[in-house]
N, C-alpha and C positions, 0 to 999 in steps of 0.2 A: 446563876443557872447551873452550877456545878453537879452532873449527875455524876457518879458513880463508875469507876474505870475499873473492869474486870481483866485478869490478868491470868492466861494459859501458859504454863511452863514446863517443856517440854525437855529431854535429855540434850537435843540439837534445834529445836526451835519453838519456838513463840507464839503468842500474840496479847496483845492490848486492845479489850474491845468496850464500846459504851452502846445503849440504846436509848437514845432520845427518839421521843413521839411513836414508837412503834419502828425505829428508822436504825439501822447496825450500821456503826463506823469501826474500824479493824485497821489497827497499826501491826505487820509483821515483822518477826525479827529471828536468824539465825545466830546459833553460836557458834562462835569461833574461839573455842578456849573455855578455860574456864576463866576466866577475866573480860573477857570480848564479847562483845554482840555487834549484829548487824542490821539494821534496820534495812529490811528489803524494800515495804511497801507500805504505804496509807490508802485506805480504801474511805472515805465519806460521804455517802448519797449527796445528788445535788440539792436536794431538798434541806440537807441541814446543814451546807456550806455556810458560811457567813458567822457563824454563830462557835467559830473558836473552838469546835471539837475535835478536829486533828492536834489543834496546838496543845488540847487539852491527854490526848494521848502520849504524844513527846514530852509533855512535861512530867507527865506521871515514869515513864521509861528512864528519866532524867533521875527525878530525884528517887526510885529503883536504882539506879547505879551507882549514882551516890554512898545510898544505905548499904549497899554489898559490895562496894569497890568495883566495879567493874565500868571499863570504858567503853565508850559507844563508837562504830565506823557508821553515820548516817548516807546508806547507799541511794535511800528514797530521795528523790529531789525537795520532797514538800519538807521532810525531818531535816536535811539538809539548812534550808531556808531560815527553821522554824532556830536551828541551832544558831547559825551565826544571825538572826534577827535578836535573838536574847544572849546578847554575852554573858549576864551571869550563870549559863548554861556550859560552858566551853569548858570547863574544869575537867567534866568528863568524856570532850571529844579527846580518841584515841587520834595520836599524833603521826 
């Protein structure tokens, strides 16, 4: 079910956003540097909870950091989660 993760990038901030069914989910994130970002917020209708879209957001932000070096501070509790739920993810949490 892997839709399509669009990505705003902004001088100071962000976002990662997907639309299934008609429905917007929106990961935000601030920068901090030019190396850093911050993951504020995860917004996902409860209509398309269950079905892996947030996690689907954080992983794209993920392997984004990856590709450009930059580390991530997950300030959102859900990115938070989603980080230390998938250890092989933690390469790019900022220490």
């Amino acid at each position: 079910m892997s839709q399509e993760v669009e990505r705003e990038d902004g001088v100071s901030k962000g976002c990662y956003r997907i639309v299934v069914d008609g429905h917007e989910s929106e990961m935000t994130y601030s920068r901090a540097g030019q190396k850093l970002i911050i993951i504020d917020h995860t917004d996902v209708p409860a209509v398309l909870r269950g079905r892996k879209i947030g996690e689907q957001l954080v992983r794209q932000a993920v392997e984004d950091a990856r590709r450009e070096g930059i580390m991530i501070i997950p300030l959102c509790p859900f990115a938070k989660a989603q980080i230390e739920r998938h250890t092989e993810w933690q390469d790019v949490l900022s220490k």
